[in-house]
N, C-alpha and C positions, 0 to 999 in steps of 0.2 A: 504493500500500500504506500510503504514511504518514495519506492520509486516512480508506482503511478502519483503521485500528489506531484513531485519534483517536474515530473514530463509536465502535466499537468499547467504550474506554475509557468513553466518554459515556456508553453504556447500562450499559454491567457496573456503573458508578459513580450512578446511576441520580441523574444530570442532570438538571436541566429542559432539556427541546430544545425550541425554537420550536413555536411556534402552526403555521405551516406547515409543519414537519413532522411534529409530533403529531397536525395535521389528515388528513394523505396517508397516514400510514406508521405511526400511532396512535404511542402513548405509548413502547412497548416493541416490541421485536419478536416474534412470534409463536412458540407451541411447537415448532409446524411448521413448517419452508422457512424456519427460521431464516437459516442461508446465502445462500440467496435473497432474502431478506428486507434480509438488509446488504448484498448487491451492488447490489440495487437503491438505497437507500438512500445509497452512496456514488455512485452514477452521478447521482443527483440533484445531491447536492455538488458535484458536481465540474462539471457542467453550470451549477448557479449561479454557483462561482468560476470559470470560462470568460468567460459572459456578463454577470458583474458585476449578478445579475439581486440585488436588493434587499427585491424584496415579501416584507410580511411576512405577508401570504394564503395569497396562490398560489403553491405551489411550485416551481412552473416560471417564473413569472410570466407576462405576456400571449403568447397566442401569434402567435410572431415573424413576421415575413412572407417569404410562400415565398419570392422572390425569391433570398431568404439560403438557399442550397437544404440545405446543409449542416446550420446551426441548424434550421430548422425538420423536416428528416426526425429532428434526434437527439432534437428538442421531442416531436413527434407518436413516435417508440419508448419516450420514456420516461413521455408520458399515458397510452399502452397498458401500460405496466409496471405502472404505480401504480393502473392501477383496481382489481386483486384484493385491494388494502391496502386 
């Protein structure tokens, strides 16, 4: 919750947010599926502070290898989340 409040704040305070995530998830969030819009958004966050992922591209950054059966099904849930952004 404290990282959706933070996103949160970022956008009502209309922040510059990263290249990769104004890339994925655009500038602002949407009229519509607002809600939607910031769950996704903090699942991302919180996927990158997990995996300590860095890129300042790719969202997710490269994807992981399956092996990691874990990271990688939550990698490929959240590339299908982000494509409707």
């Amino acid at each position: 919750m404290a990282l959706r409040s933070k996103l949160a704040d970022a956008v009502s305070g209309r922040l510059l947010l990263p290249a990769w995530f104004a890339t994925v998830l655009g500038p602002t969030p949407p009229a519509r599926e607002t809600e939607r819009w910031l769950e996704c958004a903090t699942r991302v966050l919180l996927y990158r502070l997990t995996y300590r992922v860095d890129d300042q591209v790719l969202a997710l950054g490269p994807s992981p290898d399956p092996e990691d059966e874990h990271r990688h099904s939550w990698w490929e849930e959240l590339a299908t989340e982000l494509r409707p952004w």
